[in-house]
C-alpha positions as CSV (number, residue, x, y, z in Angstrom):
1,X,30.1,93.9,-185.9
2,X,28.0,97.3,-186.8
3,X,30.1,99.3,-189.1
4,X,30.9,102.7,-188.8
5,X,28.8,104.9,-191.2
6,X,29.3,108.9,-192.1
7,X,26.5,110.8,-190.7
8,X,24.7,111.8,-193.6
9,X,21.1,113.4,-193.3
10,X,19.4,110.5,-193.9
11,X,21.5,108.3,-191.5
12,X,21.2,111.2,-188.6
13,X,17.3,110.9,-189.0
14,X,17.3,107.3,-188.6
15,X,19.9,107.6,-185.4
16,X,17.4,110.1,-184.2
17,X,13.7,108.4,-184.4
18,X,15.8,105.5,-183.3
19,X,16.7,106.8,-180.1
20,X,13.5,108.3,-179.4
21,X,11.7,105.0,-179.8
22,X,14.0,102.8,-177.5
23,X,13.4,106.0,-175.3
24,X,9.7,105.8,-175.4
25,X,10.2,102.0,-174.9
26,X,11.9,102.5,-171.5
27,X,9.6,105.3,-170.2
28,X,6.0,104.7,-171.4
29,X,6.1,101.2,-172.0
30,X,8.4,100.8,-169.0
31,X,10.2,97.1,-171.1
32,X,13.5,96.5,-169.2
33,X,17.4,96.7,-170.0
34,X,17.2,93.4,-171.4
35,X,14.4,93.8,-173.8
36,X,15.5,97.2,-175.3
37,X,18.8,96.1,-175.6
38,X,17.2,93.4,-177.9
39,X,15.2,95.9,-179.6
40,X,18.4,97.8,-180.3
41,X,19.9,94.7,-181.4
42,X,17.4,93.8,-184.0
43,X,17.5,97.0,-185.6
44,X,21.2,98.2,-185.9
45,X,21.0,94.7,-187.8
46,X,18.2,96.3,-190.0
47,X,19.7,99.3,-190.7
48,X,23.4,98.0,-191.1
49,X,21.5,95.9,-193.8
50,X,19.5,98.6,-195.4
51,X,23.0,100.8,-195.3
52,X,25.4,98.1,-197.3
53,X,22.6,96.4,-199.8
54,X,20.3,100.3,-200.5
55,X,22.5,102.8,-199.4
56,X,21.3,105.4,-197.1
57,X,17.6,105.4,-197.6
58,X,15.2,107.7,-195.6
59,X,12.8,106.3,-193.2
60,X,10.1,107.4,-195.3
61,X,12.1,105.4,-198.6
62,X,11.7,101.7,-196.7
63,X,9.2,99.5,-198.4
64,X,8.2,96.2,-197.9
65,X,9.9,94.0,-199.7
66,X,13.2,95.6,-197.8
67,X,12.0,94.0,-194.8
68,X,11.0,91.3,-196.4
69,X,14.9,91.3,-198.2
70,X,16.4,91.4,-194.8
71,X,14.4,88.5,-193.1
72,X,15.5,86.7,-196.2
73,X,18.9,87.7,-195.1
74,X,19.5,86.7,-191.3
75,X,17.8,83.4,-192.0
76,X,20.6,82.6,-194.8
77,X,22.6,84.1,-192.0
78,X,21.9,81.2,-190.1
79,X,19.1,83.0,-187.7
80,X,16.1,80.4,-186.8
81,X,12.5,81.4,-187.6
82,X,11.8,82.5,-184.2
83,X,14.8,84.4,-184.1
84,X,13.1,86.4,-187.6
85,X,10.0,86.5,-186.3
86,X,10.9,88.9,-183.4
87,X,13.2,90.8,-185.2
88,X,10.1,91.1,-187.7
89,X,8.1,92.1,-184.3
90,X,10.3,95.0,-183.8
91,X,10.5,96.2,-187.1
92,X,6.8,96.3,-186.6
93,X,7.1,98.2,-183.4
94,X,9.2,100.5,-184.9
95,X,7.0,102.0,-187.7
96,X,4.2,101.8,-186.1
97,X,5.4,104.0,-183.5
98,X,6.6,106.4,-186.7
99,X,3.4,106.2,-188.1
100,X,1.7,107.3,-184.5
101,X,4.5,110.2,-184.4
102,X,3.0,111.4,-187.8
103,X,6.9,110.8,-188.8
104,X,5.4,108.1,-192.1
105,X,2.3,108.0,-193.8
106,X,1.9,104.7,-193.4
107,X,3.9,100.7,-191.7
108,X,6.4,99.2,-194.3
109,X,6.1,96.2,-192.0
110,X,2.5,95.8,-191.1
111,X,1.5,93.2,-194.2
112,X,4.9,91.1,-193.8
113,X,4.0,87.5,-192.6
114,X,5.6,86.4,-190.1
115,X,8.0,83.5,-190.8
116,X,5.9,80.2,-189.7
117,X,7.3,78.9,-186.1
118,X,6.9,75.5,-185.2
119,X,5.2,75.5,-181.7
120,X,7.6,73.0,-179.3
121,X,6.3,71.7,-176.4
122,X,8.2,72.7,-173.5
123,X,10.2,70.2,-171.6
124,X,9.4,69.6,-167.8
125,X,10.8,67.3,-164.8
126,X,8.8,64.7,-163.3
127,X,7.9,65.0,-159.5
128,X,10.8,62.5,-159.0
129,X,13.4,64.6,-161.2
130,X,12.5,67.5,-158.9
131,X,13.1,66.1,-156.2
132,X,16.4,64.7,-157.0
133,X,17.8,67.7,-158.3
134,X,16.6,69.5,-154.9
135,X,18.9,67.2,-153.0
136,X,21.6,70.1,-152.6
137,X,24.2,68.2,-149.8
138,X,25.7,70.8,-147.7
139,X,24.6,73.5,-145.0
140,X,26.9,76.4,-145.8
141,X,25.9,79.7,-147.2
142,X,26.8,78.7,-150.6
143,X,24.8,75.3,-150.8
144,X,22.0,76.9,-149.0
145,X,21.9,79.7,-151.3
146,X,21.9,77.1,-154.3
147,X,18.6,75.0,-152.4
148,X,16.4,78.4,-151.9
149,X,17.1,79.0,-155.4
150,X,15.9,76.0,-157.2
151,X,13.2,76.0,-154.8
152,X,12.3,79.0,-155.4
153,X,12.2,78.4,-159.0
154,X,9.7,75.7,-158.7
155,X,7.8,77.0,-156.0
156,X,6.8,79.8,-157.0
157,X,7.5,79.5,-160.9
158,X,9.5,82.4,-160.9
159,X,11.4,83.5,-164.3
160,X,15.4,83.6,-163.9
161,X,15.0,87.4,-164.2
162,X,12.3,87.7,-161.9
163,X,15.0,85.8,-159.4
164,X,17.5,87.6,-159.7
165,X,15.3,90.6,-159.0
166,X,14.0,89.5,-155.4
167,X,14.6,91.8,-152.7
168,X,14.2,90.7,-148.6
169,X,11.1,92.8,-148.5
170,X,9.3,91.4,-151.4
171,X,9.2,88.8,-149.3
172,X,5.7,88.1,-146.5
173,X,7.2,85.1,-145.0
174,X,3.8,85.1,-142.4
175,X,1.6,85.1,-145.6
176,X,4.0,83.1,-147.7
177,X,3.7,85.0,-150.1
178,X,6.0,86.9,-152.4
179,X,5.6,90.5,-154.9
180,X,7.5,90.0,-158.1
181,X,8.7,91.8,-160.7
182,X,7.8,90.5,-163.9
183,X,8.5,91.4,-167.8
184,X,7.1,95.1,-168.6
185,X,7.3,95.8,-164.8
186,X,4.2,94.7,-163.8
187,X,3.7,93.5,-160.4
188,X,1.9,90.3,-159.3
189,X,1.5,88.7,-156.3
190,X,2.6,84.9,-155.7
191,X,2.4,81.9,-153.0
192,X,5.6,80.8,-152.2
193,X,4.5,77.7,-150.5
194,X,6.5,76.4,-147.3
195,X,9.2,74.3,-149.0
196,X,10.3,77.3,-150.6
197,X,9.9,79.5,-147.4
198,X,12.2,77.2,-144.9
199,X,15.2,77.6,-147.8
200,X,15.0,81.1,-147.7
201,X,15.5,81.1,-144.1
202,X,17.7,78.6,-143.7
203,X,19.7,80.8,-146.4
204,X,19.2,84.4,-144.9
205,X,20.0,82.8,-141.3
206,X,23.5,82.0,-142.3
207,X,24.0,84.8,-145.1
208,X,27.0,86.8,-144.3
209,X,26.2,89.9,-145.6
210,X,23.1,91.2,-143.8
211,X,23.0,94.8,-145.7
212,X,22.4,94.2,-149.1
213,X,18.6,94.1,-149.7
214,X,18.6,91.6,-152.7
215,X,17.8,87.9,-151.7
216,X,20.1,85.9,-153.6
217,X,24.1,87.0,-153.1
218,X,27.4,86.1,-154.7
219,X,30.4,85.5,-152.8
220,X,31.6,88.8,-153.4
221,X,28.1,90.0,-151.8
222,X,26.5,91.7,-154.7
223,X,23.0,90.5,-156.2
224,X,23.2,87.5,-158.4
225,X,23.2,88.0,-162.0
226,X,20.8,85.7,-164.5
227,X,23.9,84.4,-166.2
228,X,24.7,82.9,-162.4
229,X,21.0,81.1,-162.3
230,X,21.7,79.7,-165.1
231,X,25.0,78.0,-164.1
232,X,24.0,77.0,-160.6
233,X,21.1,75.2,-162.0
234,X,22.4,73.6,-165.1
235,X,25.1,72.3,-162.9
236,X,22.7,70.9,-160.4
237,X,20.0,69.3,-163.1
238,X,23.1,67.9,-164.8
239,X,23.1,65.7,-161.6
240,X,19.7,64.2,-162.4
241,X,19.3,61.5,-165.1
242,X,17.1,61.4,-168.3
243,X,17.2,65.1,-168.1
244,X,18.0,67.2,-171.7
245,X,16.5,70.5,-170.0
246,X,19.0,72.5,-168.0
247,X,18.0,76.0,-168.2
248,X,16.4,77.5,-165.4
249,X,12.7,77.7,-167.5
250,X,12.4,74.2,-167.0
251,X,11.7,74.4,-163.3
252,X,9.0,76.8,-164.5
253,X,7.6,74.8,-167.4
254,X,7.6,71.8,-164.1
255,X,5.7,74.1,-162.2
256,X,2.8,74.8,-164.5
257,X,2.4,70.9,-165.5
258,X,2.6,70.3,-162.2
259,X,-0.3,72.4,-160.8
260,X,-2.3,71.2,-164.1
261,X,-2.1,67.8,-163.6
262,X,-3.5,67.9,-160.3
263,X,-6.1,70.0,-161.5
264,X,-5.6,73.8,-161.2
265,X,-7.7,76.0,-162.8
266,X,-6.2,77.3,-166.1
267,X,-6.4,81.0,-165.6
268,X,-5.3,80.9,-162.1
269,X,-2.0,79.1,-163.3
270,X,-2.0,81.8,-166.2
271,X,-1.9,84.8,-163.3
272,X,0.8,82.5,-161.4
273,X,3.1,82.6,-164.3
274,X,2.6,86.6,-165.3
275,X,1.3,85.5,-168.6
276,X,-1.2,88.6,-170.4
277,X,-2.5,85.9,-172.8
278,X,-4.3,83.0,-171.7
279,X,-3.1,80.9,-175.5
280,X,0.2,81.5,-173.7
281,X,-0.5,79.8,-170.6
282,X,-2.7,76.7,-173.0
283,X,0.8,75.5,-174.4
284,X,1.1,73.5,-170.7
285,X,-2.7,71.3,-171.1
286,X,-1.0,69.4,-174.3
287,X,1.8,68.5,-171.7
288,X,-1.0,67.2,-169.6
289,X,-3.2,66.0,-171.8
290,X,-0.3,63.7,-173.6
291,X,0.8,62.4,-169.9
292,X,-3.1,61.6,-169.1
293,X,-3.2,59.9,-172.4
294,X,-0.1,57.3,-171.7
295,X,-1.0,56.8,-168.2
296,X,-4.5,55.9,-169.8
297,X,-2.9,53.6,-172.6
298,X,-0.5,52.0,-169.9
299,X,-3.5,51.3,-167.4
300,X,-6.9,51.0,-169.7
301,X,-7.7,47.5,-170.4
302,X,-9.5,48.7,-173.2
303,X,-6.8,51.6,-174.7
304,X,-6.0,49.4,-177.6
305,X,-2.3,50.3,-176.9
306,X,0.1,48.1,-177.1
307,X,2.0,46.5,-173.7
């Protein structure tokens, strides 16, 4: 819990750049709710630190091996490398934007390393596992609701938050196509494919409320809420066997490998997904390439594998 602090200079000089950054964040960099609130997170933490182990240093006063102290800190705290890594990230941000406001001389944070993350694979469904856990019994608004959103997950490889977000006219159902939202606000354009279309329909035809203009409705009528994804599809993959992955991501991550394997070109799957770097996109051919290379060792007379 952040601790209350008297407002000395130092401390209202701090309050004050920080505000002004998560401003800037909102209106020039346009990041959303979610993602400032993050960056907020991550530096009260910094600050509360700096505040109880320093005392009330200036801005100008933080040096590198305070940041360096404080990573130190939340990963005794039981924080995981990534989690240190993007706290490290904002830090970053942070002075940096300083430095361009002419507010320091020069980033505390720039020369830090960042704490060494082990790259996991992401998990994925098989085609089968898909279309088990798309087997959503029922035609009332609710069930319907639950089928368009899975299949909307997987057919269009939508993020959770991108969901959520979905309004009625976002939607070219003549096109099948769909305009979505994605992190930083940027717009991009996706097929939704017909699977995908028909459970949108089928929802919309029976929705109750026919005002609101987001896609996706709770029973009360107002726009789903990401924590809500999340629940209606770890409840429904928990239906499926040999599945560990229950967050909606996976049906993303599934639709990626899918598109790989059957031989979609990299950067085309990269502007699918909303991703501005292409290394982010490559994590998905090692999924492909280590599927290729059982289904080789299973079938190659000659793949020296055992059987």
């Amino acid at each position: 819990m952040r601790r209350k602090r008297e407002a000395s200079t130092e401390q209202r000089e701090v309050n004050r750049e920080f505000e002004r950054f998560l401003r800037y964040l909102s209106r020039e960099k346009i990041f959303s709710p979610h993602t400032i609130r993050s960056y907020r997170i991550d530096l009260e933490q910094f600050f509360d630190f700096v505040a109880d182990r320093l005392g009330n240093k200036p801005l100008k006063a933080i040096r590198r091996e305070d940041i360096r102290d404080f990573l130190g800190f939340v990963m005794r705290y039981g924080y995981d490398r990534r989690s240190a890594a993007r706290k490290l990230s904002t830090l970053k941000s942070f002075f940096k934007f300083l430095v361009a406001e002419k507010m320091l001389a020069t980033n505390p944070a720039r020369d830090v390393k960042t704490p060494r993350i082990e790259k996991k694979l992401p998990g994925f469904l098989t085609q089968y596992q898909v279309q088990k856990a798309l087997q959503i019994v029922g035609d009332d608004e609710i069930a319907l609701r639950n089928r368009a959103i899975l299949e909307t997950l997987y057919g269009a490889g939508l993020r959770a938050q991108e969901l959520v977000g979905l309004d009625i006219d976002s939607i070219d159902f003549d096109s099948e196509i769909i305009k979505v939202k994605g992190k930083g606000n940027k717009e991009r354009i996706v097929p939704l494919g017909s699977y995908a279309k028909k459970a949108i329909q089928d929802y919309l035809s029976v929705r109750k409320n026919k005002e609101n203009p987001a896609v996706f409705l709770s029973k009360q009528g107002k726009r789903l809420v990401t924590r809500s994804i999340q629940n209606i599809v770890k409840q429904q993959l928990s239906k499926v066997s040999e599945v560990t992955g229950t967050n909606p991501h996976i049906l993303r991550h599934s639709f990626a490998t899918h598109l790989l394997e059957r031989g979609a070109d990299l950067r085309a799957v990269q502007e699918l997904l909303g991703h501005s770097s292409l290394s982010t996109t490559q994590i998905y051919t090692h999924l492909s390439v280590e599927r290729l290379k059982k289904i080789y060792d299973l079938a190659h007379p000659r793949s020296g594998a055992k059987t």
